[in-house]
C-alpha positions in Angstrom: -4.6 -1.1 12.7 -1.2 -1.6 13.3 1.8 -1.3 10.2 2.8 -4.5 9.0 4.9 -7.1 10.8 9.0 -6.8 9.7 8.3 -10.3 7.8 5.8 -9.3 6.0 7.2 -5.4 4.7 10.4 -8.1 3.5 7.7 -10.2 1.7 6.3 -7.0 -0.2 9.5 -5.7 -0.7 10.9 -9.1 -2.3 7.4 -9.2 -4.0 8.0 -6.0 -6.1 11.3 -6.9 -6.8 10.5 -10.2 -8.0 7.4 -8.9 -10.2 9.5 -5.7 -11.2 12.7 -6.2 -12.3 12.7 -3.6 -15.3 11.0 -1.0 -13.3 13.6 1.0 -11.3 15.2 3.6 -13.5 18.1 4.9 -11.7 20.8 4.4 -8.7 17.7 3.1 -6.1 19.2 0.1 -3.9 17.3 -2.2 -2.2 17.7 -0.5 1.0 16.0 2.5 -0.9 13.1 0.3 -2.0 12.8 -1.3 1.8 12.5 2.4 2.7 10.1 2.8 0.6 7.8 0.3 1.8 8.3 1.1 5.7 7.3 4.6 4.5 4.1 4.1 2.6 3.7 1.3 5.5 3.8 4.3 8.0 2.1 6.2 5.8 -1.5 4.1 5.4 -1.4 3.4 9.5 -0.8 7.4 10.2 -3.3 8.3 8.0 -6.0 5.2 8.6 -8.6 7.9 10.0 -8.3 9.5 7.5 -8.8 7.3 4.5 -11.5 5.6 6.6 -13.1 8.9 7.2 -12.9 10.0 2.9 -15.7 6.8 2.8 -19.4 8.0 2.4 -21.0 7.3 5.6 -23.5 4.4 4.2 -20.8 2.3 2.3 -17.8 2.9 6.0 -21.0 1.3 7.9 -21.3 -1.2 5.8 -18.0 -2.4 4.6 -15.7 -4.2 7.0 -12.1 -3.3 7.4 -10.7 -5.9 4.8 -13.3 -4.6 2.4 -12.1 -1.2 2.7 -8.9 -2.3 2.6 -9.5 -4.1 -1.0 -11.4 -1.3 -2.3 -8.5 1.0 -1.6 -6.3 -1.2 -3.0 -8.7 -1.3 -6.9 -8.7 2.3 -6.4 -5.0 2.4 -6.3 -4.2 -0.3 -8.9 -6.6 1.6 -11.2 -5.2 4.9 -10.9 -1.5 4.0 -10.7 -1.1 0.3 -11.8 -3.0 0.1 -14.7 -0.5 2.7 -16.2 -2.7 5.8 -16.1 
């Protein structure tokens, strides 16, 4: 899998921005935030193998690679978004 189109890294970037604009603490700019994205981006394609690889045998056989995908992402949320 391929990192995401320039579009759509713009599109998460204005997403957080839009849904987060308390969050940032400090002197971050947008450009900092945009480089953030491109490097967690770069990040999850790098390291695809990987995470693909930490998934029990039975359940990477059986889960396609937008199911993964979501499962990582209810994973994340859980551990990160959901303030823990």
């Amino acid at each position: 899998m391929a990192v995401l189109p320039n579009p759509d890294r713009v599109a998460v970037w204005a997403q957080w921005m839009q849904q987060n604009k308390e969050a940032v603490i400090g002197a971050m700019t947008k450009a900092d935030l945009q480089a953030a994205v491109n490097a967690l981006d770069d990040f999850l394609n790098t390291n695809a193998t990987a995470i693909n690889n930490a998934i029990p045998a039975t359940a990477r056989a059986a889960l396609s690679t937008a199911q993964k995908a979501a499962l990582l992402n209810y994973v994340i949320f859980r551990r990160w978004g959901a303030g823990v």
